[in-house]
C-alpha positions in Angstrom: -15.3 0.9 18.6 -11.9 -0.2 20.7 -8.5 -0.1 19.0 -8.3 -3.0 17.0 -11.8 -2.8 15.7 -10.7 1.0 14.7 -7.9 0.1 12.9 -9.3 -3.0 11.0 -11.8 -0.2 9.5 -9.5 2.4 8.7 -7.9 2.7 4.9 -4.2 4.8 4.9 -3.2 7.3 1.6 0.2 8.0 0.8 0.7 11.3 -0.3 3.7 12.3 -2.0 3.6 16.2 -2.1 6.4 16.6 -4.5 4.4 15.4 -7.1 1.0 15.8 -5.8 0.7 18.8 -7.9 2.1 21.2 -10.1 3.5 24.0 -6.9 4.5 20.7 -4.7 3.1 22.3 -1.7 1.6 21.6 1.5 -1.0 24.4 0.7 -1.7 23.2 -3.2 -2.2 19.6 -1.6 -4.6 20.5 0.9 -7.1 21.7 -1.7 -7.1 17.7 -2.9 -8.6 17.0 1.1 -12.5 17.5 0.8 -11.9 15.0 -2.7 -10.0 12.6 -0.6 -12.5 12.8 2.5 -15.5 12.5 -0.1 -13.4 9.4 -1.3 -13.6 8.1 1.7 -9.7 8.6 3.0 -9.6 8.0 7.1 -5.3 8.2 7.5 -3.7 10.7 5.2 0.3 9.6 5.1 2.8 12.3 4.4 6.2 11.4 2.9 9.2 13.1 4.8 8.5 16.6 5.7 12.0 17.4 7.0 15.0 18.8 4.8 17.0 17.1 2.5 20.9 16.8 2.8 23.1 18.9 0.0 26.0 16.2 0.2 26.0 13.9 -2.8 22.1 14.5 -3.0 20.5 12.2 -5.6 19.1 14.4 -8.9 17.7 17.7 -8.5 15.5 17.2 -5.6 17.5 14.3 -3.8 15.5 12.2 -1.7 13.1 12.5 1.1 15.0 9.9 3.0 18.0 11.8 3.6 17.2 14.2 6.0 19.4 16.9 7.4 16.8 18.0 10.5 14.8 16.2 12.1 12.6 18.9 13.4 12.2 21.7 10.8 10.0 21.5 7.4 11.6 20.9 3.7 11.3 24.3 2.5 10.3 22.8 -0.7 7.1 21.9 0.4 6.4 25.4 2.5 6.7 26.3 6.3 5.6 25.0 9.6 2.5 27.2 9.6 1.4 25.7 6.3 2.0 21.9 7.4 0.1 22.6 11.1 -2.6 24.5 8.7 -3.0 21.1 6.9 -2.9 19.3 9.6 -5.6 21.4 11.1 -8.2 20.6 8.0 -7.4 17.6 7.7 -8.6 17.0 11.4 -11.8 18.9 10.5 -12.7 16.5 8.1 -12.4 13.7 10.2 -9.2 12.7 8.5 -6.1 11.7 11.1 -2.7 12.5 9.4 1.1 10.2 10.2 4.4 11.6 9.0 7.2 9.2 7.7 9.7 8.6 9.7 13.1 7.9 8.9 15.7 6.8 12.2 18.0 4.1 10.6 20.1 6.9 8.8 20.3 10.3 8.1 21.7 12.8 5.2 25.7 13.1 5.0 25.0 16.4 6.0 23.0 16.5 9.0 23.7 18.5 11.8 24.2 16.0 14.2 27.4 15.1 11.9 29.2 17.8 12.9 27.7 18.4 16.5 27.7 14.7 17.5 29.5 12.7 14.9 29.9 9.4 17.5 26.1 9.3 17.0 27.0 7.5 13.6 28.5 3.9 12.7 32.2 5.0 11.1 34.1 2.1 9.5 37.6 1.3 10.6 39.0 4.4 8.6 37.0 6.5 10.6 34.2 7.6 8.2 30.4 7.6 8.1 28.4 4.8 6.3 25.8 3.0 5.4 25.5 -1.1 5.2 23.1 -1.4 2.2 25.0 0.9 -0.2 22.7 3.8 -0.7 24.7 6.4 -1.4 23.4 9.6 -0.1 22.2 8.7 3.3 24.9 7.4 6.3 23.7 4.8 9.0 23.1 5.8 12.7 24.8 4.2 16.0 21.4 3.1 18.3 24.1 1.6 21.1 24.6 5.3 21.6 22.0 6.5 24.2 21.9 10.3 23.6 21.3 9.7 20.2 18.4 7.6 20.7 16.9 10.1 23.4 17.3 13.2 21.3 15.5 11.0 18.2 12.5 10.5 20.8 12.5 13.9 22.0 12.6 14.7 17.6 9.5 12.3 17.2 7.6 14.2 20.3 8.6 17.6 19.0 6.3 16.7 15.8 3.3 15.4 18.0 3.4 18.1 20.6 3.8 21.0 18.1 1.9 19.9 15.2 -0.6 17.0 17.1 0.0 14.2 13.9 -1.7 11.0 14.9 1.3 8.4 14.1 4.3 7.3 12.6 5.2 5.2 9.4 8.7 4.4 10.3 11.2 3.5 7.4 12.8 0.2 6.9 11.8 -0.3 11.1 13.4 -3.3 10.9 16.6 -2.1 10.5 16.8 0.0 13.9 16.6 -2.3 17.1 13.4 -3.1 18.7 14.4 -1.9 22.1 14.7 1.6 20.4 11.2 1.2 19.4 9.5 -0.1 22.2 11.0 3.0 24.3 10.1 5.6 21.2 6.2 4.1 21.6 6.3 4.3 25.5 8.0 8.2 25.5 5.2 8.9 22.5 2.5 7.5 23.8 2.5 9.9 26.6 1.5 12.5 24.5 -1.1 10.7 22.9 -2.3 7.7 21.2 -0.7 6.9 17.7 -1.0 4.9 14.6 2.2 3.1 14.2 3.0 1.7 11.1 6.4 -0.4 10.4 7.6 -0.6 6.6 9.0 -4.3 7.6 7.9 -8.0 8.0 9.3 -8.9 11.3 7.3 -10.3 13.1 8.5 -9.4 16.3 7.8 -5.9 15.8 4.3 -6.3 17.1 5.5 -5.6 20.1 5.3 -2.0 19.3 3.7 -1.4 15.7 -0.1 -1.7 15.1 0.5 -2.2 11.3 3.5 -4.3 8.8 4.4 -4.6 5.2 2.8 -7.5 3.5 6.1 -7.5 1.2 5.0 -11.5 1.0 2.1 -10.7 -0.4 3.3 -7.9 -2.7 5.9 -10.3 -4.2 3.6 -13.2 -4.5 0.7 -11.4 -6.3 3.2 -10.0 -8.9 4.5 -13.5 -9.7 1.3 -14.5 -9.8 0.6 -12.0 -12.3 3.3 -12.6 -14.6 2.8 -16.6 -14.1 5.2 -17.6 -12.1 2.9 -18.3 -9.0 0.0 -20.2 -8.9 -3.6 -19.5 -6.5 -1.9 -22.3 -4.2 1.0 -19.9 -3.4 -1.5 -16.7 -2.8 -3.8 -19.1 -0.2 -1.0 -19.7 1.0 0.4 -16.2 1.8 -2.8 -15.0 3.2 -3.3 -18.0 5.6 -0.3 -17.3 6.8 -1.1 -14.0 8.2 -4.5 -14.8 9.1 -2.6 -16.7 11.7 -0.5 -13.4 12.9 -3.0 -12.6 16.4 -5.7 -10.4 16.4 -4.2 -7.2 17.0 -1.6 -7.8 14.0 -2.5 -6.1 11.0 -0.8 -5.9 7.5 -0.8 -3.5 5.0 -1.6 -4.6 1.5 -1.4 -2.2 -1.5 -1.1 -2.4 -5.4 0.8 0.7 -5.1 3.3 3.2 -3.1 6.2 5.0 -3.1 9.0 2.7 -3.9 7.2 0.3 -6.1 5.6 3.2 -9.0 9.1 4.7 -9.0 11.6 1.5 -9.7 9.0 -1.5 -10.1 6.3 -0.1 -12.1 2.6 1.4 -12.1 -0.3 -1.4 -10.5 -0.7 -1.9 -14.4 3.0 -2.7 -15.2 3.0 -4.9 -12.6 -0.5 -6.6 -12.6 -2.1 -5.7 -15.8 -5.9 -7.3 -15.9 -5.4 -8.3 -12.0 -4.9 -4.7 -10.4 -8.8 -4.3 -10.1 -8.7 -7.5 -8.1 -6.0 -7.6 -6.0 -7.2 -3.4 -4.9 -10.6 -5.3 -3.8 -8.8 -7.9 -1.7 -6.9 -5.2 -0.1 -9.8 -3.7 1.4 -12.1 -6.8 2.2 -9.3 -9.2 3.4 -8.2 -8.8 7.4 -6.0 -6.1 6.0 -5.2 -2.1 6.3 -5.5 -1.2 2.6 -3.6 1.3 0.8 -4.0 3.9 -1.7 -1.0 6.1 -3.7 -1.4 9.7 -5.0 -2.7 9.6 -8.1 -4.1 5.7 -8.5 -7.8 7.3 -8.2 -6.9 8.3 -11.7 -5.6 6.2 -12.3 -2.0 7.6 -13.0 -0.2 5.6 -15.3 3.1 6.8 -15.5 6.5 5.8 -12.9 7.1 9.4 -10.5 10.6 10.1 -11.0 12.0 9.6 -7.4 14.9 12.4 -7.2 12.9 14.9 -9.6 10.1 17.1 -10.0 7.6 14.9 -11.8 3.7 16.0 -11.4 0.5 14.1 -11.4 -1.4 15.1 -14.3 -4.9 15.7 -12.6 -8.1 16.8 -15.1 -10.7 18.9 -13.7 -12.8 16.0 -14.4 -13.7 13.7 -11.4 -11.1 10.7 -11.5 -12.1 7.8 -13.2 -11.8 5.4 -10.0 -13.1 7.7 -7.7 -16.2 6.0 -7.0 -14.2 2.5 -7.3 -12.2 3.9 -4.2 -14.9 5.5 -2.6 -16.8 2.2 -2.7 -14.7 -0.1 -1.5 -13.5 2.6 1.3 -17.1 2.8 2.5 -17.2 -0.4 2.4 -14.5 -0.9 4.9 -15.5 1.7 7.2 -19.3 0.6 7.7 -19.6 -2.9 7.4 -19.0 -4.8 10.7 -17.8 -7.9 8.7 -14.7 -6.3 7.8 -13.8 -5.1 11.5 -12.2 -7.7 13.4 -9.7 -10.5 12.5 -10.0 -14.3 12.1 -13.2 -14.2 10.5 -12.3 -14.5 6.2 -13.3 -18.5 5.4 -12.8 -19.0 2.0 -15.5 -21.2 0.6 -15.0 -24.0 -2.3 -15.7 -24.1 -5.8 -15.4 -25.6 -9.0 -12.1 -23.8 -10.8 -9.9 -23.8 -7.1 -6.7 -22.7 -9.4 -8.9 -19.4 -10.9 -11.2 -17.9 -8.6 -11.0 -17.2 -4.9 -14.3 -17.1 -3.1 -14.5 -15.7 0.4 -16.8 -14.7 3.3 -16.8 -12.1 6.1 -19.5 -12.4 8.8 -19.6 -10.6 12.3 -23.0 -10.1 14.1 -25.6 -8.5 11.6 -23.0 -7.7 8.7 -21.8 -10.3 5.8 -19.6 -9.6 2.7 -19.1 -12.1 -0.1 -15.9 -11.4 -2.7 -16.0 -13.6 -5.7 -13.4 -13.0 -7.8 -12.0 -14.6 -11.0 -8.2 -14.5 -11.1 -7.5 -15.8 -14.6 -8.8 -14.7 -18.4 -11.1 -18.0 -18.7 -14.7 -17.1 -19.9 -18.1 -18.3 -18.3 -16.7 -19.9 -15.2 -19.9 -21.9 -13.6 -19.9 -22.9 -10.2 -21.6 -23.3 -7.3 -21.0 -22.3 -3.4 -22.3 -23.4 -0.2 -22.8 -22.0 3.4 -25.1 -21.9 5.6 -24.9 -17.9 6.2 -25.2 -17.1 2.3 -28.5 -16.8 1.9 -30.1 -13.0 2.0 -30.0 -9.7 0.6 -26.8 -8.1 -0.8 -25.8 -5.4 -2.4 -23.2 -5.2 -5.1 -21.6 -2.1 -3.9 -19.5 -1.6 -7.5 -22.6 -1.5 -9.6 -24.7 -0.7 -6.9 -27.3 -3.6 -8.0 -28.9 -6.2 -5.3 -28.3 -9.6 -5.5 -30.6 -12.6 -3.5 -28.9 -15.7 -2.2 -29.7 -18.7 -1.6 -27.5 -21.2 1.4 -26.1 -22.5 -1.9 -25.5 -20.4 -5.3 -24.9 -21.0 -8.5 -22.3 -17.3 -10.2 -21.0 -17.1 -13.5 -18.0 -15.3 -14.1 -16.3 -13.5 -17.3 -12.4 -12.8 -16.8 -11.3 -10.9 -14.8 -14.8 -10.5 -13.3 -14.9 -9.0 -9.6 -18.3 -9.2 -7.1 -18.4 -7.7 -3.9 -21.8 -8.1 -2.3 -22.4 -6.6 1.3 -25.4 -8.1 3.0 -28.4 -6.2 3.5 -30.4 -6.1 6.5 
């Protein structure tokens, strides 16, 4: 399998450790790993490991995002044995594992304030800041080129000492590209990495494997709450099918930001959060799962605070959801390479969207009804329908013809994987 085939196959889960569970630990996480590998989790992402700044800290905890060292652990979470222990298991299970990154800005009271306080932007007054208001974190100064080699040689430190597998770097877009591209070349050294970019700039290809699909995100919640229409969601997602091949975008009902100040998938989506989780994993996508949505966990994480997931000892509810649709992903050729979705036409163009995936022996066929309308018959047509499937939700098999007749209930989701 070459790179890009890899990384169409691969599905990413945030892990927040804070909340993960009750302790908060690296350790108390990694007894959650032979779950998420069973689950079918390929790239575990960790929220900031590093220490968070004192100085006007946000709530008890204050916030990942303000770091005051780039290269030691939050003692919140443990030490440096326990996160290279982690790391360790989760490369015995097959699992790779990325760190978030944070370069635009650091805590107020970082080292290099004090050591190397020209490495900041200061306004005309002389004093750290940061452009987009945020209140505990102060912006860094990338024309300053000891800075910007002592963040590389930061970034190495974690892949040489730990051996993580990639980077999700925060709001990427607001640090130059030029910074990047010479990060990736330094890094890449070392070994070969995931990079993931949380931004929509295009030109950040250049050096990131994966982007946000903030388009999407926005446009599926209007959609949700009726102010978008299945015109407007087309529309989105022809537009990235023509990013090139080897640009990938991630799609998720869920993270960080969006449970803590936007809402829960079910705030935000309500009846549609089954649906849009499926397209995530069988469009030309890099699908995303947050702690706890296996659950599914239906409360908003306090950002700044201790705030647990309540896990049972029973087996989560969506479990097997996940784990199908991850398998899915991994195994089925159809799903590995880009260019390759057609959507096909029915009868009720502004409630259902109907798609197929085929690469050499493989096929998938979504059919999905986006609205609340009852006993939707219609027919579809193409000339690689017919065969065996498998409905990999139920687990029941389905025979097609090269045209089809479905009937769907609201809501209703089908995703049928061909079988040879």
């Amino acid at each position: 399998m070459d790179r890009n085939e890899f990384l169409n196959s691969i599905n990413i889960y945030e892990v927040n450790v804070r909340q993960y569970t009750d302790e908060g630990t690296f350790a108390a996480f990694a007894k959650h790993l032979p779950r998420l590998k069973n689950m079918g989790i390929q790239v575990l992402w960790i929220m900031p490991i590093t220490p968070i700044s004192i100085e006007k800290r946000q709530g008890t905890l204050g916030s990942y995002y303000a770091c005051n060292d780039y290269v030691s652990i939050n003692p919140e979470f443990g030490n440096l044995n326990d996160f290279k222990a982690l790391i360790k298991q989760a490369h015995e299970l097959g699992m790779q594992l990325i760190i978030d990154w944070v370069t635009n800005h650091t805590g107020y009271d970082h080292h290099w304030t004090k050591e190397h306080s020209n490495w900041y932007k200061k306004d005309a007054s002389g004093n750290f800041y940061d452009e987009h208001g945020w209140v505990d974190v102060i912006d860094l100064n990338y024309d300053n080129r000891d800075m910007r080699a002592e963040m590389i040689k930061s970034m190495e430190y974690w892949i040489t000492e730990c051996d993580i597998d990639g980077f999700r770097c925060d709001m990427a877009h607001l640090v130059r590209l030029d910074f990047w591209i010479q990060a990736k070349q330094q890094c890449e050294k070392l070994k070969q990495l995931i990079w993931l970019a949380e931004s929509e700039a295009t030109e950040y290809y250049e050096v990131f494997n994966i982007t946000y699909a903030w388009n999407w995100m926005h446009t599926t919640e209007r959609f949700a709450k009726g102010n978008a229409n299945m015109y407007d969601l087309k529309n989105v997602l022809k537009l990235y099918d023509d990013y090139p091949a080897d640009a990938l975008k991630l799609f998720f009902t869920c993270n960080h930001d969006e449970n803590t100040w936007n809402g829960t998938e079910y705030e935000k989506y309500g009846e549609f959060a089954k649906a849009f989780a499926i397209i995530s994993f069988t469009w030309s996508v890099v699908p995303l799962i947050y702690s706890g949505q296996e659950l599914p966990n239906l409360k908003r994480l306090k950002f700044f605070d201790k705030d647990a997931i309540e896990w049972t000892s029973a087996e989560p509810a969506l479990h097997n959801f996940y784990k199908a649709l991850t398998n899915l992903k991994l195994n089925n050729e159809a799903l590995h390479i880009t260019g390759n979705v057609e959507i096909l036409h029915e009868n009720y163009d502004d409630n259902i969207i109907v798609y197929l995936r085929v690469n050499r022996n493989d096929k998938v066929l979504v059919v999905i009804n986006l609205s609340n309308k009852s006993n939707l018959i219609f027919d579809i047509s193409h000339t690689m329908l017919q065969g065996n499937y498998l409905e990999i939700l139920l687990n029941t098999s389905y025979t097609l013809g090269s045209t089809q007749t479905f009937r769907l209930q609201p809501y209703e989701c089908i995703v049928l994987a061909g079988v040879q």
